[in-house]
Legacy VTK file of the C-alpha trace (Angstrom):
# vtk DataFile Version 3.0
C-alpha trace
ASCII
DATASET POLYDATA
POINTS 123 float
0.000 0.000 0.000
1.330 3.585 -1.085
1.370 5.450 1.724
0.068 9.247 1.692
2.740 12.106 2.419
1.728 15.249 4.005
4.495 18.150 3.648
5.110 19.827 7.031
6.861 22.973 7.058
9.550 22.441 9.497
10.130 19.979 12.399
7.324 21.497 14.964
4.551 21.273 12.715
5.395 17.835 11.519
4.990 16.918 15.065
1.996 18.448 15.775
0.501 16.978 12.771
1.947 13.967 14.243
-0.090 14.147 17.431
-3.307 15.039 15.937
-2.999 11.819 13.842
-1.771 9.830 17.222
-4.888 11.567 18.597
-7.219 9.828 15.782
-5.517 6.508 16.597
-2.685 6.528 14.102
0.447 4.425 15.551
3.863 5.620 14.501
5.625 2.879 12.946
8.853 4.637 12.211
10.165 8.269 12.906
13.773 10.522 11.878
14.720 13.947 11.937
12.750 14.655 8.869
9.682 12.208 8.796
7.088 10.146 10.572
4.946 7.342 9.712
1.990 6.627 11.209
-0.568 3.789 9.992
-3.756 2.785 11.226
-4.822 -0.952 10.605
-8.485 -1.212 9.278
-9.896 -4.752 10.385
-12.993 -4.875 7.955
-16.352 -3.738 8.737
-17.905 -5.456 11.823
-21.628 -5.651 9.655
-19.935 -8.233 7.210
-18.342 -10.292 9.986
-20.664 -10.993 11.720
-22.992 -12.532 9.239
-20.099 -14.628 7.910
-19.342 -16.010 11.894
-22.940 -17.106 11.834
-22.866 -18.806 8.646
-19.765 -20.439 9.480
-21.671 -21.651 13.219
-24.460 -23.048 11.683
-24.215 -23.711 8.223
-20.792 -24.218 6.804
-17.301 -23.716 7.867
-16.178 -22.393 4.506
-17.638 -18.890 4.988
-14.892 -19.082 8.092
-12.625 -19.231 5.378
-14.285 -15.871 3.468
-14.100 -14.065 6.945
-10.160 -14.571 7.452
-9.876 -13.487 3.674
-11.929 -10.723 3.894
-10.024 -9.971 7.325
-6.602 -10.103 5.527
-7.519 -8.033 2.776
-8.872 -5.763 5.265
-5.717 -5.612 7.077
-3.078 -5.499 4.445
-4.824 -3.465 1.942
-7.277 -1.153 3.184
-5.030 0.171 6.119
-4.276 3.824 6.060
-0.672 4.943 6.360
0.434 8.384 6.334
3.969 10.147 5.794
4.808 13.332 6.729
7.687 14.973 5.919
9.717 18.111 5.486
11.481 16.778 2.880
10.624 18.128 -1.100
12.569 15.288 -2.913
12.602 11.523 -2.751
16.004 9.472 -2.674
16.190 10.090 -6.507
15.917 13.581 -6.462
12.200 13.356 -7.767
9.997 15.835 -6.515
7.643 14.275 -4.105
3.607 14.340 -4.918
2.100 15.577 -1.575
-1.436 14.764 -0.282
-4.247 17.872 0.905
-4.669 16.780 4.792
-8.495 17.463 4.250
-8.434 14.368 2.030
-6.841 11.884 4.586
-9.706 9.432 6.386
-9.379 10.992 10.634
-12.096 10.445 13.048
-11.392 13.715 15.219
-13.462 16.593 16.164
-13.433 19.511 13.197
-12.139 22.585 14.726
-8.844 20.714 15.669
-8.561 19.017 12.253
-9.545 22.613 10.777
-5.406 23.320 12.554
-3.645 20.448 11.461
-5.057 21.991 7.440
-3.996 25.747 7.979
-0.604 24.156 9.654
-0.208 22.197 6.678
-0.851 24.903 4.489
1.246 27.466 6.016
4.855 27.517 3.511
LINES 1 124
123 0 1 2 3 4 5 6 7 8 9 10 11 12 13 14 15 16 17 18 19 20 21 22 23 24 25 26 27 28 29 30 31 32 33 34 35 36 37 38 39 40 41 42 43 44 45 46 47 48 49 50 51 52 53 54 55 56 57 58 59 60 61 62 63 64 65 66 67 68 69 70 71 72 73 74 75 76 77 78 79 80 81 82 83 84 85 86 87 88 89 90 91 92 93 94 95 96 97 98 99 100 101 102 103 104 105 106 107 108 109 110 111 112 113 114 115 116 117 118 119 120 121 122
């Protein structure tokens, strides 16, 4: 999964950014002097789950099957992982395509996210 990259203008606003993603349960998976990465894990939707668990109880064990492989898929494809950086190049000297904050998936309350955009913004 390609993760999305936020520019942050210097070092303090990539770690406020930082904490308003911890706040909307982001985990940081790695972290330098000029980036983070966070990623949330998505573990499927609990309304399709359940229906397959009780199939698989009292029918047939193969939609057991369909629940781990919707599960996986869940896991290793529809998890969210987020970059930010204060970097402007990649490791090829590439300029790097940068994603609008308003357009990254956060359950938080809308006057704080309405911060982490104008910090984002602010170049």
């Amino acid at each position: 999964m390609k993760p999305k990259v936020v520019h942050a203008r210097d070092n303090k606003v990539m770690a406020e950014l930082a904490c308003l993603f911890e706040d909307s349960k982001y985990k940081v998976k790695a972290q330098d002097k000029n980036f983070i990465l966070l990623k949330r894990n998505n573990y499927g939707n609990v309304m399709i789950h359940l229906p397959f668990l009780l199939i698989a109880l009292f029918f047939s064990a193969l939609a057991l099957i369909v629940n781990v492989v919707y599960f996986a898929y869940s896991v290793f494809q529809k998890s969210n992982v987020i970059l930010i950086t204060t970097e402007k190049l990649d490791e090829n000297g590439n300029p790097l395509e940068f994603d609008d904050v308003s357009e990254i998936e956060v359950f938080y309350d809308q006057a704080t996210w309405d911060k982490a955009i104008e910090l984002s913004r602010l170049e």
